[in-house]
C-alpha positions as a Markdown table, in Angstrom:
| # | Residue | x | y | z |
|---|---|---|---|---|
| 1 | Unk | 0.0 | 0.0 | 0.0 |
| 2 | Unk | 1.7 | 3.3 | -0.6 |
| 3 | Unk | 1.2 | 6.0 | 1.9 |
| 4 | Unk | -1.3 | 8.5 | 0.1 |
| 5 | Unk | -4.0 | 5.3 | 0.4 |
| 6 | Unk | -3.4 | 5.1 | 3.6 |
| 7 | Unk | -5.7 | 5.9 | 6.7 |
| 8 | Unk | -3.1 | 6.7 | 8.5 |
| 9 | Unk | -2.3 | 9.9 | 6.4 |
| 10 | Unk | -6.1 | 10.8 | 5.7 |
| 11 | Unk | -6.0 | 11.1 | 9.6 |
| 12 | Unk | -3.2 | 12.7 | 9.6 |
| 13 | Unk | -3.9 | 15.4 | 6.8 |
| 14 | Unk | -7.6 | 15.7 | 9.0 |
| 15 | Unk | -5.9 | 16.6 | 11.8 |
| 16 | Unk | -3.4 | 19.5 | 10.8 |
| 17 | Unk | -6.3 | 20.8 | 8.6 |
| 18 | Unk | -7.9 | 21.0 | 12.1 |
| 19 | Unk | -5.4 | 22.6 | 13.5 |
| 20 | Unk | -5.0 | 25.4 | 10.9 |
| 21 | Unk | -9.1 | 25.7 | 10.8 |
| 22 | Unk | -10.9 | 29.5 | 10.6 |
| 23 | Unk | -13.8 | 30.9 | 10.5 |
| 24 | Unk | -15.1 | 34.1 | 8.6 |
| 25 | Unk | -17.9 | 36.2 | 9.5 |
| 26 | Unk | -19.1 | 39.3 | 9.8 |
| 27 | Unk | -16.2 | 40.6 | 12.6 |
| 28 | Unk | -14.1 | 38.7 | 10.2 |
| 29 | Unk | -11.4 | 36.2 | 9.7 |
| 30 | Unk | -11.1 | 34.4 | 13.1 |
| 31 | Unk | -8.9 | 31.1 | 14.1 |
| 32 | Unk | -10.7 | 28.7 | 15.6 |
| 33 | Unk | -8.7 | 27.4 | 18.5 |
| 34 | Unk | -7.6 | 31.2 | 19.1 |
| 35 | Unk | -9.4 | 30.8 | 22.7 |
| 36 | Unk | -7.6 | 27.1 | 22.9 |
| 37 | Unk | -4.4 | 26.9 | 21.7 |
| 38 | Unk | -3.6 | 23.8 | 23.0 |
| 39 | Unk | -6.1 | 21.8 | 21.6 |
| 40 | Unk | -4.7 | 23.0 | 18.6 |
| 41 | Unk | -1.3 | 21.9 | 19.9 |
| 42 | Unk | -2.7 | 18.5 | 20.6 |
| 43 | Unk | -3.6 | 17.9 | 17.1 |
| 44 | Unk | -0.8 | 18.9 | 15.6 |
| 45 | Unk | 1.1 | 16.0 | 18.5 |
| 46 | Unk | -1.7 | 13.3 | 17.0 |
| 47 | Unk | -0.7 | 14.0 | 13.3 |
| 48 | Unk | 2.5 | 13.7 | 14.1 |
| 49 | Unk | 2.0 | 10.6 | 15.8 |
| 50 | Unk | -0.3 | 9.6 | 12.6 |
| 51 | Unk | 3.1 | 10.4 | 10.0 |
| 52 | Unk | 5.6 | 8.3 | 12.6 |
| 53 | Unk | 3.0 | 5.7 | 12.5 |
| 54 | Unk | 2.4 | 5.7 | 8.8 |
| 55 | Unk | 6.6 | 6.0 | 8.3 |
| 56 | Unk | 7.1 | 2.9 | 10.7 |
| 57 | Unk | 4.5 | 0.7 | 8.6 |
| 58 | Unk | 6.1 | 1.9 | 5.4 |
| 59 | Unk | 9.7 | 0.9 | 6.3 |
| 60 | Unk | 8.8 | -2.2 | 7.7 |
| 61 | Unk | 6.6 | -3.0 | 4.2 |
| 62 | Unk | 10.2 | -1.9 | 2.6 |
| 63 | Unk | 12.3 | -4.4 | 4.5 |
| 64 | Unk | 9.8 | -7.4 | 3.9 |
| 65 | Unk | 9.7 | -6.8 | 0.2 |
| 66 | Unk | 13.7 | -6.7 | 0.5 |
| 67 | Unk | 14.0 | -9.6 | 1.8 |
| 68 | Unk | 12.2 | -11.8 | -0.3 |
């Protein structure tokens, strides 16, 4: 499986676009997390956690394939 079908980076692409959401309205252009930075913060831990996940599984696909 290469990487752009996996889950793993859907979730992770989900989660930074969460991270850098906004809103517009009337008052304007607003982030959303700008009360909550660190849930913003966590996100951007999970997709990073998501991309070393999705790395791991793709070397260790590498290494079996090598090895045959």
């Amino acid at each position: 499986m290469t990487f752009h079908k996996s889950p793993l980076f859907l979730a992770a692409i989900l989660a930074v676009g969460l991270a850098c959401a906004f809103t517009v309205s009337d008052a304007g252009v607003r982030w959303i997390w700008a009360d909550r930075p660190a849930i913003a913060a966590g996100l951007v831990v999970l997709a990073a956690a998501y991309l070393l996940a999705l790395y791991l599984q793709q070397r260790k696909a590498v290494r079996a394939r090598n090895r045959d």
